[in-house]
N, C-alpha and C positions, 0 to 999 in steps of 0.2 A: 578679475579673471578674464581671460583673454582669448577667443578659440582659436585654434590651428588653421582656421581658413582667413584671408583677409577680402579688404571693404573693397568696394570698386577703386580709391583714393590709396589702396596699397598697404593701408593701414590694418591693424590687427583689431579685427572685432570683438568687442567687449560681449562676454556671458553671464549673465544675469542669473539669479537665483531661482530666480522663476520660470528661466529656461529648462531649470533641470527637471520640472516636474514638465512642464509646457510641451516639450519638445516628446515627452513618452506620452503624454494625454492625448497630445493632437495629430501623432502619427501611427496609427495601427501594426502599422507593419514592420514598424522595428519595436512591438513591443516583447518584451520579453519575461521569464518564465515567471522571477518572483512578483514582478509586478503586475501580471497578468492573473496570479495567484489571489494577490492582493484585490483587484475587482471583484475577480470569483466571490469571494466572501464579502464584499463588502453588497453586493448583490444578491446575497443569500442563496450562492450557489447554483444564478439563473445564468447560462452559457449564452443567452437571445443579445446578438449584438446590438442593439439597443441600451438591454441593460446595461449591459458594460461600460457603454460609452456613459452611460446616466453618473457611472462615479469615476469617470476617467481623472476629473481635475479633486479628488477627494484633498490631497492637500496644498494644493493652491488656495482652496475655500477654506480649508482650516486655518493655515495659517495667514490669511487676508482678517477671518477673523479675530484673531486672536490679536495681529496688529491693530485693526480696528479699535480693539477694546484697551490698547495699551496695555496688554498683556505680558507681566515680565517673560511669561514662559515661550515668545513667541520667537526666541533666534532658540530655545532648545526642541519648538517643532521645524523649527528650518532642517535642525541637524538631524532630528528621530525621524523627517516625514521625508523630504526631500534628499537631503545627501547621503541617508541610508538608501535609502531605492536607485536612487543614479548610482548608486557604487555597487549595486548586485546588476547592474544592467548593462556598465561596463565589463563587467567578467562573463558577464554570458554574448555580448556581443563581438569577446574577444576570440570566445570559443565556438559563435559560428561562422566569424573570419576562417578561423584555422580548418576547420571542418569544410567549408568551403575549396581551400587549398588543398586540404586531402583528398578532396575527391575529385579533384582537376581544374579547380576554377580558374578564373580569368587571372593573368600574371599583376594585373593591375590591384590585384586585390594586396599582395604582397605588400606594397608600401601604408595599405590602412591597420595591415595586423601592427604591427609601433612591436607594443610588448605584450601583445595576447590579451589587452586590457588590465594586464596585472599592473603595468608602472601608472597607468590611468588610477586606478582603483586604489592603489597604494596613497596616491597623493592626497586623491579626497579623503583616506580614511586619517591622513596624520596631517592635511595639511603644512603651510607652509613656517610658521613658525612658534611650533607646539614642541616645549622641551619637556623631556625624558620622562616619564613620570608624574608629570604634574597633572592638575583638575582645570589650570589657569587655560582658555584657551576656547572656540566655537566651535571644534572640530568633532568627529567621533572616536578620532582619538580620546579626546578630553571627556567625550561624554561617559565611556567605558573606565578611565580611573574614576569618576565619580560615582558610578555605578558597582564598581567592585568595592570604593571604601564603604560603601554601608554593608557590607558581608564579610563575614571571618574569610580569609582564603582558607586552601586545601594546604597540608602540608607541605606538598609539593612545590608550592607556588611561595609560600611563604618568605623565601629568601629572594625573591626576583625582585628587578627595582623599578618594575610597571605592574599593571594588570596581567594577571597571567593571561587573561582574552588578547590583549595589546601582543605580549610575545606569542602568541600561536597564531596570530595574523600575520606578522612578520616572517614566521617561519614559515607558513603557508606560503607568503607572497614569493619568499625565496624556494619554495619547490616548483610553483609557476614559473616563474623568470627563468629558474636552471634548466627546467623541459624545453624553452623556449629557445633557451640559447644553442641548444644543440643546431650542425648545418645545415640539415636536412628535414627540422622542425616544420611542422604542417607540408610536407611535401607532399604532391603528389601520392598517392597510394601508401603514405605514411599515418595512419590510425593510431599510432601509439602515441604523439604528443596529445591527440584529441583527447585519449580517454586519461593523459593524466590529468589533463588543464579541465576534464568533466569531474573527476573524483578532487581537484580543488578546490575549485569552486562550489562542490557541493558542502565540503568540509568548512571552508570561508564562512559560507554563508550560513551553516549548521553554527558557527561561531560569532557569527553577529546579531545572532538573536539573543545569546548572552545577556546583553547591558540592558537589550530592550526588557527580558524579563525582568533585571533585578530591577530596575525603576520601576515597569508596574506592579512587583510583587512592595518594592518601596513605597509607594503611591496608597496601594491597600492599605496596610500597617498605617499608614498616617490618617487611609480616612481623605484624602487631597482630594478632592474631586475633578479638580481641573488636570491633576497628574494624570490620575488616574482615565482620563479622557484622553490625554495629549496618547499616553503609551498604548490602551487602549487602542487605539485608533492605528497606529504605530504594527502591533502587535499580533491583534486577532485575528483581522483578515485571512494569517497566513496560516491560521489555523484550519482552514478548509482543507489541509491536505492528510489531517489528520482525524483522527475519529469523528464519524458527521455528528454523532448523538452529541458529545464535547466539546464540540464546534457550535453546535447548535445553543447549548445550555449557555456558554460563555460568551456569545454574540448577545443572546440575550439578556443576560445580566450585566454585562459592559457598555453595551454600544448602540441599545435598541432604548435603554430607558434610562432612569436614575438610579444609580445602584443602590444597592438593599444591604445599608449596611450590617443588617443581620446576618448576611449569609457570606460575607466575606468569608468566612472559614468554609465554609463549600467551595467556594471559587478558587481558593488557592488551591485546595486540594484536589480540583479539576486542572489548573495550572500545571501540577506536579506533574500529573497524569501524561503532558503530553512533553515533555522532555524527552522522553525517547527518540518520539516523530521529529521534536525539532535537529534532535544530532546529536544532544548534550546530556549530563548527566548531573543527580543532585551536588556533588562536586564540585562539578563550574561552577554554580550558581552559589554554593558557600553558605552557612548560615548568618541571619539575619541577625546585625549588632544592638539595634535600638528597640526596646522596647518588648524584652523577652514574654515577658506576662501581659503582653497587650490582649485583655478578653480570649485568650484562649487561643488565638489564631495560632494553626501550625507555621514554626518559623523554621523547623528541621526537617528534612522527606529523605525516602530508602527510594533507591530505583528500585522497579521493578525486577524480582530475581527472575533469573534464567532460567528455573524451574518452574517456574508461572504456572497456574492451574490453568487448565485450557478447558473452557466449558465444563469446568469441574474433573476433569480427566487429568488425573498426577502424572506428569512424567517425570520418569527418576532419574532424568540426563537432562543437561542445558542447552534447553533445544528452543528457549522464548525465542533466539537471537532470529533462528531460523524460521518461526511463527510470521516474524515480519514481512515475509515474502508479500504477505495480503497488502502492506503500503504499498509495495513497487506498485501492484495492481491499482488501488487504487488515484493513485497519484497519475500512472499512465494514460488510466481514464480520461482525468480529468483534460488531461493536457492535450489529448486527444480531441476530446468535444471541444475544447477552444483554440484548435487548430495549428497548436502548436504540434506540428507530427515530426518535426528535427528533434524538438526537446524530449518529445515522448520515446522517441527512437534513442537517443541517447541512453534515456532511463531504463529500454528494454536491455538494453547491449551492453551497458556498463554496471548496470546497477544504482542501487542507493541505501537502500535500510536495511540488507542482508548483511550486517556487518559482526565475523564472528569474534572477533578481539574490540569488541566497540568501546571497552570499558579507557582501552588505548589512544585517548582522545588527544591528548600531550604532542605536537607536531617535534619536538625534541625529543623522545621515541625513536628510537633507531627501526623498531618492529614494523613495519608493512601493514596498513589495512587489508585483510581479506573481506571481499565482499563479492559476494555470488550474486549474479544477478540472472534473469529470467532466460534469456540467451543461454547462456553456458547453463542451465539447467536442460535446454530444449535440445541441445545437440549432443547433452553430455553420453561419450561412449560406454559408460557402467551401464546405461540403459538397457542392454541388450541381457543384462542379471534380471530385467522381468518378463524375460522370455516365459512361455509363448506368445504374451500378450501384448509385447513390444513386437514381435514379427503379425502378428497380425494386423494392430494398426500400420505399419508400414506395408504390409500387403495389401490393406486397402486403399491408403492414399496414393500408393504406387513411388516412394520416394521418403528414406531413412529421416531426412529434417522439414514434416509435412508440417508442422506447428510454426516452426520458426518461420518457413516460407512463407507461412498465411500472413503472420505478422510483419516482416519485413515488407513485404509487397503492400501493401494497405498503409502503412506507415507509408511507404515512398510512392504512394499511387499509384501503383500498378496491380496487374492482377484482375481477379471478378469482382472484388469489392475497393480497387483504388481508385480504379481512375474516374465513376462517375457515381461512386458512393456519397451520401450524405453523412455528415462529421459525428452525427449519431451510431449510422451504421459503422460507420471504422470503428468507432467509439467497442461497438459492442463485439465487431470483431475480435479487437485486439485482445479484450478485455477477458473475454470469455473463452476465447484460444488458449489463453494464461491459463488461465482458473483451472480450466475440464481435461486441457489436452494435454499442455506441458506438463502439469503436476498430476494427473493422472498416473502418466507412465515413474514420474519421481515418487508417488507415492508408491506406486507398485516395485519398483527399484528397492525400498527403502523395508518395506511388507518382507520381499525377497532373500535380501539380506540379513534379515535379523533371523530367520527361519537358517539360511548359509552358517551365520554364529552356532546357534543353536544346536547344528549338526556336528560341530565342527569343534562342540565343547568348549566354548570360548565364553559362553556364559557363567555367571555365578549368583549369588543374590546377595552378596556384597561387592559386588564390580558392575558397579552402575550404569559406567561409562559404556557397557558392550549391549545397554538397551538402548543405546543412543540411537541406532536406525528404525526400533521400534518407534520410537517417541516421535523424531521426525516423521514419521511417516502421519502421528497423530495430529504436529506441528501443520504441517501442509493440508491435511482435513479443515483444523477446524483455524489457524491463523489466531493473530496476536488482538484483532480487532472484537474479539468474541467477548473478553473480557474471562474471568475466572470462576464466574456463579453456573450455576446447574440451568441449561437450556441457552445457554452463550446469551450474548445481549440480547436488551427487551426492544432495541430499535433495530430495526431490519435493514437498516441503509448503511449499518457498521457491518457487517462480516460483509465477504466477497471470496468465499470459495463454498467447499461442499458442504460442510456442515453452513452455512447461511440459507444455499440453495434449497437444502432441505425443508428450512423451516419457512421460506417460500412459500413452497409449493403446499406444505400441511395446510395451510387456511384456503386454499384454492383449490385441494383435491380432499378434505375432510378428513384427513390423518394425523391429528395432532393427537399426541395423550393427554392425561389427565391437568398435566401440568401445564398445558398449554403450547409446548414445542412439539418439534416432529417424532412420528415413532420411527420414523428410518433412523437418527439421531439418539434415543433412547437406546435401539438395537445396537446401535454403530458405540455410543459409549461401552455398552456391557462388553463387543468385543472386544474396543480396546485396553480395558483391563482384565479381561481374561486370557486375550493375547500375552500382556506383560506380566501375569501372574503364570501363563506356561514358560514363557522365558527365562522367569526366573527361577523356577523348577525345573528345567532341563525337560519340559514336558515337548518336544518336539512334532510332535503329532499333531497335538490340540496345540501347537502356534501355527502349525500350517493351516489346520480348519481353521481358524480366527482369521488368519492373513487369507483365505479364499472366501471367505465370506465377506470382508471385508472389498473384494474386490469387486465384488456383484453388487452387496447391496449400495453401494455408493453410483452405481449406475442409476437406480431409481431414482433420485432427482431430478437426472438427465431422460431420462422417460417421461417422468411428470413433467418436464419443461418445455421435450417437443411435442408433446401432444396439446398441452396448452397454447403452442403456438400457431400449429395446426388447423385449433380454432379460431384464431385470432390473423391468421393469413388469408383463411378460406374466402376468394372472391378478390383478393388485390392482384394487381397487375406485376407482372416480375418486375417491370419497370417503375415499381414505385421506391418511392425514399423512405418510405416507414422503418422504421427502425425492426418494426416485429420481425420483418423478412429478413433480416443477418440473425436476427437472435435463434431465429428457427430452423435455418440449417446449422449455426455453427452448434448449438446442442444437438442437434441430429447427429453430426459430423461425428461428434464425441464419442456417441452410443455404437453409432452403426457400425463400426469395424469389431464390437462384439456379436452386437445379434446377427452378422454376417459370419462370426465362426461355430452359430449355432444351427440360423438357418438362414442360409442364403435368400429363398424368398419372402421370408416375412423382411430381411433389408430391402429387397430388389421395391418392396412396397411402401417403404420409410421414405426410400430415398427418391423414387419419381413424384413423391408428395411434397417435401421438403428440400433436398436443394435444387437451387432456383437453376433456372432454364431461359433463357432467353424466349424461347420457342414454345416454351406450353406455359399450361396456367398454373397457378400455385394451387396444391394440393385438390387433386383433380378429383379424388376421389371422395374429401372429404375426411371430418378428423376423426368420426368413428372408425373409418376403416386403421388408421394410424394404430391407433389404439390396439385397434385387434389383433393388428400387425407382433406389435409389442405384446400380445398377451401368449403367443405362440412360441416367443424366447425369455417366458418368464420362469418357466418348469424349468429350461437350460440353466435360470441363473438361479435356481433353489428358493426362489421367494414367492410368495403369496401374489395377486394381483388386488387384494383387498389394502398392501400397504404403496402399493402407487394412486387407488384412488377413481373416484369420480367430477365430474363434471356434470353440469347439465348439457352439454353437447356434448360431451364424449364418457363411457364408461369402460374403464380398464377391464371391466369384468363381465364383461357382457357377454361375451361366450362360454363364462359358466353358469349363466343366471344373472347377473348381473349385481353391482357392490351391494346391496340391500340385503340378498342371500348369503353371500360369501363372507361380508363381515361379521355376523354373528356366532357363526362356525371358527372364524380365523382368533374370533374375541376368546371364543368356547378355548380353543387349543392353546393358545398364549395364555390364558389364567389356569387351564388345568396343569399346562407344566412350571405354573410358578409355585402351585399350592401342594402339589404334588410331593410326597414323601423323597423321589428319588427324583431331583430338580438337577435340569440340566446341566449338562459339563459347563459351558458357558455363565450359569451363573454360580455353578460354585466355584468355579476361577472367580468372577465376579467377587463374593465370599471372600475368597482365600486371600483376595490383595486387599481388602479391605483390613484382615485381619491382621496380613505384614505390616499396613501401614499404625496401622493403633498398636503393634507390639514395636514397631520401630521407635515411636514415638514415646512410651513408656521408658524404654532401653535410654533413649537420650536423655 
């Protein structure tokens, strides 16, 4: 192999094997997104540049030792460790050439873009003289027909004369190159090659983890232990982008020790789990040929349906697709704190896991990926369907795309938190801008519209499909990361929207129920099946109550969030880097354009406490007064201040006596109307969907 640059002697300089990982180990600054992914997790998820660097040469040292040991399997970690990752890092270096050129850069850059990285990228994945089909070969071409013949293919694929992974790379690579070839490709002020050559590449590389699973679900099955480490090693890392709890169980079982072969059937079934996150579907991956009775282990998995229970909450439209919104976020995070803020910007703008036809994974599909991404949520012009409370947050920010602004700016360094934020504070910017603000107003969009149906007689309780705005609306609450048991998942580091938030703040403001998660949560479940039990009854009335309840009590988080930070600010410098200080305006930010349509000064007293000032001190007055502030637009927003909570610095309720008084009484009212002969409309919608769903279910 020979590089494009030559020796002082004129001659073409030879590239070595060891360059390809060498060259992304020992320069920072051209490293890129999946291999930056790839530290993340192999670092246990610690962003401290240090860490990172600690496993920058992770397979240089694997595979030194494996040659070391005379290790037959040490040219297939050449190909799993090395020319996998060089070949995700030419596609993303191809795509911030082009992105470069789209937004005016230097003409010289022109002669580095070649082919967008895609004829780079092509070569390594088929190498030079690997024919058609075959296993014969050290490429990843080769690695992928070996990897698919231990799995039945899909129907589909069944007539093809490669790996079906092999023909959707190709196909891929020819949607790249054809963007490319256009004459005004990455021009100037041209964004649209960018964002196809970003939804390629993401698709590419959602398909190169293909082979890597079916080897280490191959690997398991056999019990290999050295496979099982090679793919492992290969493989998991890249799992940090996906569920942390998942992430977490399978680094441990893999990578942290000697695995337990008792629990291999756990592990694959954690394996299964994250198929989504990676791109791909049980499908691709095919079932396993050898060793069907091997002890039990599942060798066959169901993706997960579209109607996915969400924190126990049925929706009766396929709205998982849309649950995924929480990976954008999380993934943005990440990218975010390790400073990748082009890659993250990408991700706000283009998308990645919103995918509503994902099932359409086949590049020989003539169908179009739709994929919504966080952007086109934040600007979307439907928004103005959750009037009034879409003109009020815009009344307060002073400017129709107040979310999107935050984020672009901060992503591009500019603004009050770009240009001498610390990667944290962007971090929590970006992140929580998503979360609180842009899907606030979508969920309220979505609240809106099903109540629009509703009116409009377009419901039935066999036409599913017209609860679909209700459901998303539940989708975007509680997100795909919650998992489907009653109180969402038992790790808190998985969810990243409102239902997460909530059960936050329950262990730091003393409002958990019985079960142990939040009762804003407990409340917010009942309405959203009492919600969908009026819709589906034509009950109009009571889906509006449900959708206006829903829209207050989901504030409460954001209550409980800035008040806790309030505490947590009191005495730092606006000029500091703590991270507390972005978290604590930008949930302020959230709330305030409500309690400023109820009462203007108890905001005018939020907001000289919390957002930050150059010129004054952080929260001048202290976080009880926050609090108080907040207890005075709590009557506006119909709820107790016993279910936002105490503190030992601050009490939500302290102007009625404070939480010691008020919960006992709020406990008194919440069990008398559960016990009560003539129990709330809300719970007997509760009731009434419970009873469609057990008669639906007998019917079938």
């Amino acid at each position: 192999v020979h590089s494009s640059a030559s020796s002082a002697m004129g001659y073409k300089r030879k590239f070595t094997l060891h360059e390809l990982s060498q060259s992304l180990a020992s320069k920072p600054n051209i490293r890129t997104s999946s291999y930056i992914y790839h530290l993340y997790g192999l670092a246990d998820r610690n962003n401290a540049v240090n860490k990172l660097q600690d496993q920058a040469f992770y397979a240089d040292s694997f595979v030194r030792t494996r040659i070391a040991r005379s290790s037959k399997s040490s040219g297939d970690a050449i190909v799993a460790l090395h020319l996998w990752m060089y070949a995700t890092h030419v596609l993303y270096d191809g795509l911030n050439t082009c992105r470069l050129l789209s937004n005016g850069g230097l003409p010289d850059l022109v002669s580095k873009l070649n082919g967008g990285g895609m004829d780079e990228f092509i070569g390594i994945w088929i190498g030079q003289d690997q024919e058609d089909g075959t296993m014969e070969g050290h490429s990843l071409y080769s690695m992928t027909e070996r990897a698919q013949s231990l799995f039945t293919p899909s129907t589909i694929s069944n007539s093809l004369p490669e790996a079906a992974t092999n023909t959707n790379i190709r196909m891929l690579y020819q949607k790249g190159i054809t963007a490319l070839s256009f004459l005004n490709a990455c021009s100037n002020g041209n964004e649209d090659t960018v964002r196809v050559l970003w939804s390629v590449t993401q698709e590419i590389i959602s398909t190169m983890y293909i082979p890597l699973m079916q080897l280490l679900l191959d690997a398991l099955y056999r019990k290999d232990s050295e496979s099982i480490q090679l793919y492992a090693m290969a493989l998991i890392p890249q799992l940090c982008q996906c569920r942390p709890s998942v992430y977490k169980h399978l680094k441990e079982s893999l990578l942290d020790g000697m695995v337990n072969v008792n629990r291999i059937d756990q592990i694959v079934q954690d394996l299964q789990s994250v198929y989504e996150c990676l791109g791909f579907s049980c499908q691709d991956i095919g079932v396993y040929k050898i060793g069907a009775d091997n002890n039990n282990i599942p060798i066959s998995c169901e993706d997960t349906p579209e109607d996915q229970l969400l924190a126990e909450y049925h929706p009766k439209s396929k709205v998982h697709w849309k649950a995924r919104i929480d990976l954008d976020i999380l993934q943005m995070g990440i990218l975010t704190s390790l400073h990748l803020y082009h890659s993250a910007e990408h991700l706000y703008l283009h998308g990645r896991n919103v995918i509503e036809n994902r099932h359409i994974t086949q590049p020989y599909d003539d169908e179009p990926r739709k994929v919504i991404s966080l952007h086109a949520l934040a600007i979307d012009s439907n928004r103005k369907i959750a009037d009034p409370y879409y003109s009020d947050f815009v009344k307060y920010h002073n400017k129709p795309n107040y979310a999107d602004e935050a984020i672009l700016q901060t992503l591009r360094k500019q603004g009050s938190w770009g240009t001498t934020a610390s990667s944290e504070q962007a971090t929590a910017v970006v992140t929580k801008t998503a979360s609180f603000q842009i899907l606030y107003i979508a969920i309220l969009s979505n609240l809106a519209t099903s109540v629009e149906y509703c009116n409009e007689a377009h419901l039935g309780v066999e036409d599913a499909d017209d609860l679909l705005p209700w459901d998303e609306a539940a989708a975007l609450l509680i997100g795909s990361l919650e998992g489907p048991n009653e109180g969402g998942s038992y790790d808190l580091e998985d969810g990243q929207l409102f239902w997460n938030l909530a059960d936050k703040r329950a262990n730091q403001f003393h409002t958990n129920n019985n079960e142990g998660y939040s009762l804003i949560n407990e409340e917010l479940e009942d309405l959203l099946f009492a919600g969908r039990a009026a819709a589906m009854t034509l009950d109009c009335e009571n889906l509006e109550r449900s959708a206006d309840r829903i829209r207050h009590l989901i504030m409460l988080p954001l209550i409980q969030s800035t008040i806790r930070y309030a505490v947590l600010n009191q005495g730092l410098s606006a000029s500091s880097k703590s991270v507390n200080l972005a978290l604590g305006e930008v949930y302020s930010l959230a709330v305030l354009p409500l309690v400023s349509k109820y009462d203007d000064n108890a905001a005018q007293v939020i907001q000289e406490n919390m957002v930050i000032r150059t010129d004054a001190r952080v929260v001048p007055d202290g976080p009880q007064k926050v609090s108080n502030a907040f207890y005075q637009a709590l009557d506006d927003f119909g709820y107790s201040c016993a279910l936002v909570g105490f503190t030992i610095q601050a009490d939500a309720c302290q102007l009625a006596g404070g939480f010691a008084k008020v919960k006992p009484e709020f406990d008194l009212h919440r069990n008398s109307n559960d016990s009560s002969g003539s129990a709330s409309l809300l719970q007997l919608y509760w009731n009434m969907s419970h009873f469609i769903n057990a008669l639906m279910i007998i019917l079938l």
